[in-house]
C-alpha positions as CSV (number, residue, x, y, z in Angstrom):
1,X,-4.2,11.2,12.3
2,X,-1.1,11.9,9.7
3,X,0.1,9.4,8.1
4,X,3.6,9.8,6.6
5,X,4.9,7.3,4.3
6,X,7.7,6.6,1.9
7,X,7.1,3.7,-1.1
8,X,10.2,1.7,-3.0
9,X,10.0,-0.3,-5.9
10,X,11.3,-3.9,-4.2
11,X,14.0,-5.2,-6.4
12,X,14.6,-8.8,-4.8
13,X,11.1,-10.0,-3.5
14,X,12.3,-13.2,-2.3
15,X,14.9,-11.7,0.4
16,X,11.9,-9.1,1.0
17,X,9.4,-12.0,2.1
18,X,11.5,-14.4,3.2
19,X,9.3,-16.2,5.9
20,X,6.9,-14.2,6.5
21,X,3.2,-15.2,5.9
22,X,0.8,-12.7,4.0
23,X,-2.1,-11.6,4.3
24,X,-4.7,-11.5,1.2
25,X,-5.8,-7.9,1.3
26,X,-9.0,-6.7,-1.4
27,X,-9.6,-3.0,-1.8
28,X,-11.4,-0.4,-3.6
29,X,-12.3,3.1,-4.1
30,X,-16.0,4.4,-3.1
31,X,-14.5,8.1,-3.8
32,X,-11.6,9.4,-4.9
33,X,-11.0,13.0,-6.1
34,X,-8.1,15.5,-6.1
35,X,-8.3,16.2,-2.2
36,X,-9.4,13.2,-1.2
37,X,-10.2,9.7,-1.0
38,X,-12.8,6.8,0.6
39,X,-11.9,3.2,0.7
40,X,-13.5,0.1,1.5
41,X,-10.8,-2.8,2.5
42,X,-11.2,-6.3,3.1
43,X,-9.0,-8.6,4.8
44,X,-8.2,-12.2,4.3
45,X,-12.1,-12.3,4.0
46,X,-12.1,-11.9,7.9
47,X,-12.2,-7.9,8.3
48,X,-13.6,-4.7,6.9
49,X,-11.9,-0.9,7.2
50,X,-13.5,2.4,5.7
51,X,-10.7,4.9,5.1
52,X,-10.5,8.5,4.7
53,X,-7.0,9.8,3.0
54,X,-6.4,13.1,2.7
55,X,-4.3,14.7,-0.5
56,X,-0.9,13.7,0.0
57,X,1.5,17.0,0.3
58,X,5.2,15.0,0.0
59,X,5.1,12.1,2.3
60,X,2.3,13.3,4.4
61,X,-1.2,13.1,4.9
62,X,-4.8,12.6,6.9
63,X,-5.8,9.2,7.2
64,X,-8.6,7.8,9.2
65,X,-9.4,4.0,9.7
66,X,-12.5,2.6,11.1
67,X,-13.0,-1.1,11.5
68,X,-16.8,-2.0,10.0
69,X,-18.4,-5.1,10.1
70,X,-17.3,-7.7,7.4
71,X,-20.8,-7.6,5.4
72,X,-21.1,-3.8,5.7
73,X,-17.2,-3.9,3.8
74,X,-18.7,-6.5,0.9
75,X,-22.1,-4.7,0.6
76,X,-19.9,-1.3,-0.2
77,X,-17.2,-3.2,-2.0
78,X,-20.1,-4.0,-4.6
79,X,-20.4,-0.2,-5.4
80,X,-16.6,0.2,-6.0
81,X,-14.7,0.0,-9.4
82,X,-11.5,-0.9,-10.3
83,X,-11.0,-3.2,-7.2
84,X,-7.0,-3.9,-5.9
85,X,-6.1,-7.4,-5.1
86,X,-2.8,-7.9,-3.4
87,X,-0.9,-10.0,-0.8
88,X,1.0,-7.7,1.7
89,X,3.9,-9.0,4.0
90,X,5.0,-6.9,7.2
91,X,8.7,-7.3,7.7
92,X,10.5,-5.5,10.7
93,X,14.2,-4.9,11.0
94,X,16.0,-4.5,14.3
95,X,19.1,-3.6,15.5
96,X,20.6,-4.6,18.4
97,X,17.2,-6.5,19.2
98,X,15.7,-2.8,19.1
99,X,13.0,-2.7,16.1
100,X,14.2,-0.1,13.6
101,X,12.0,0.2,10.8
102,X,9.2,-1.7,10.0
103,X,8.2,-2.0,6.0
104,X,5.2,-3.7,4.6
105,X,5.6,-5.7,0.9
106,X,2.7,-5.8,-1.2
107,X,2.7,-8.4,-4.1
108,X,-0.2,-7.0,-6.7
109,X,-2.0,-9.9,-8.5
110,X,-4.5,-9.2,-11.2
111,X,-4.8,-6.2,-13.4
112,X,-1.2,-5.0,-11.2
113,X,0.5,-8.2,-11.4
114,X,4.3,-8.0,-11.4
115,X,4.1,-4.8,-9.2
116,X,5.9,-5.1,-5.6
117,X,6.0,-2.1,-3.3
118,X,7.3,-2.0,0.1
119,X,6.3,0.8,2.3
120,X,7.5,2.4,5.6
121,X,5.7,4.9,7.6
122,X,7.9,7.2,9.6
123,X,7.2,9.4,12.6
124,X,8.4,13.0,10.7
125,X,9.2,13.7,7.0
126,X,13.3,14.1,8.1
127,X,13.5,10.4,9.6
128,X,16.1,8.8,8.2
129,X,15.9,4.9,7.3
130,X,18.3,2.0,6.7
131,X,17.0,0.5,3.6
132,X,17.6,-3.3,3.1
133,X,19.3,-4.7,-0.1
134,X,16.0,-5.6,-0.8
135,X,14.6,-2.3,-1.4
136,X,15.1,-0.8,-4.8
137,X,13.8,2.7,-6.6
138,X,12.0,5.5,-4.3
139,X,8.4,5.9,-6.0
140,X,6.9,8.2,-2.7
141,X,6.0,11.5,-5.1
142,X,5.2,9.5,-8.1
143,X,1.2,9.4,-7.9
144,X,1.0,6.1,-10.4
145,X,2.2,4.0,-7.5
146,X,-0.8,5.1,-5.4
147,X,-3.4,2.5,-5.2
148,X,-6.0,4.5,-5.9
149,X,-4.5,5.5,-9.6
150,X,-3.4,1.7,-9.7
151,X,-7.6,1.0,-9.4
152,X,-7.9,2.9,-12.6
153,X,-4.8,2.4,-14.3
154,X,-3.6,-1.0,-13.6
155,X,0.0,-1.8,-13.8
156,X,-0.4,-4.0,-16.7
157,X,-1.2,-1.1,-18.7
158,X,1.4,1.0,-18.6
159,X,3.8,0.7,-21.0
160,X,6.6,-1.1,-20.4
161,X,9.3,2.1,-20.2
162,X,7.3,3.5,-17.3
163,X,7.5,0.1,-15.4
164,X,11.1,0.4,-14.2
């Protein structure tokens, strides 16, 4: 299945989130190499996901989800490093009472505290989106911002001129 995806830096979390309720999401990386990439995700301690992403090529990729049972996602979490913790927020827009885009906010906590990224999948590269006031800098093609790199290089780490 492709997955193609756009990220933003969010620049006003509280019009972002306003009234929505998060989920906590855990996550971390059993492989993850220049073509490829295997994680384990837990959700609100409830659910477990295995996923398969391809390399990205712009905003496109591979990417194949498979629910798995909750203590077959904490057995394999145990073998990952450099594990993600994060609340994410799913906020839909509509127009005319028609959705129009629907963005998910994730709020990093941890070794990422202080990182917010909203997200929005789109059915073809040239799909164009209304962003909210919310939204802030594009960060799609800049690889630090993938949570895979944010697993080994936490947020907190960089330094502060790279942050904006």
């Amino acid at each position: 299945m492709k997955e193609i995806e756009r990220k933003f830096l969010v620049n006003d979390l509280n019009k972002a989130i306003k009234g929505l309720k998060g989920r906590i999401i855990r996550q971390g990386y059993l492989m993850k190499d220049s073509n490829f990439t295997v994680r384990i995700r837990i959700i609100d301690n409830e659910e477990g996901y295995l996923t398969l992403k391809s390399k990205r090529c712009r905003f496109t990729r591979d990417e194949y989800e498979y629910s798995i049972p909750l203590n077959h996602a904490r057995d394999l979490m145990k073998s990952c490093s450099g594990i993600i913790f994060k609340h994410r927020y799913e906020r839909m827009t509509y127009h005319n009472t028609k959705l129009e885009d629907y963005f998910v906010i994730d709020v990093f906590h941890g070794d990422n505290e202080g990182l917010i990224l909203a997200e929005i999948e789109l059915e073809n590269e040239k799909q164009e989106i209304k962003l909210p006031s919310w939204v802030g800098k594009e960060v799609t093609e800049d690889p630090r911002y993938y949570n895979a790199f944010l697993s080994k290089n936490p947020y907190k780490e960089w330094p502060n001129e790279s942050q904006n």
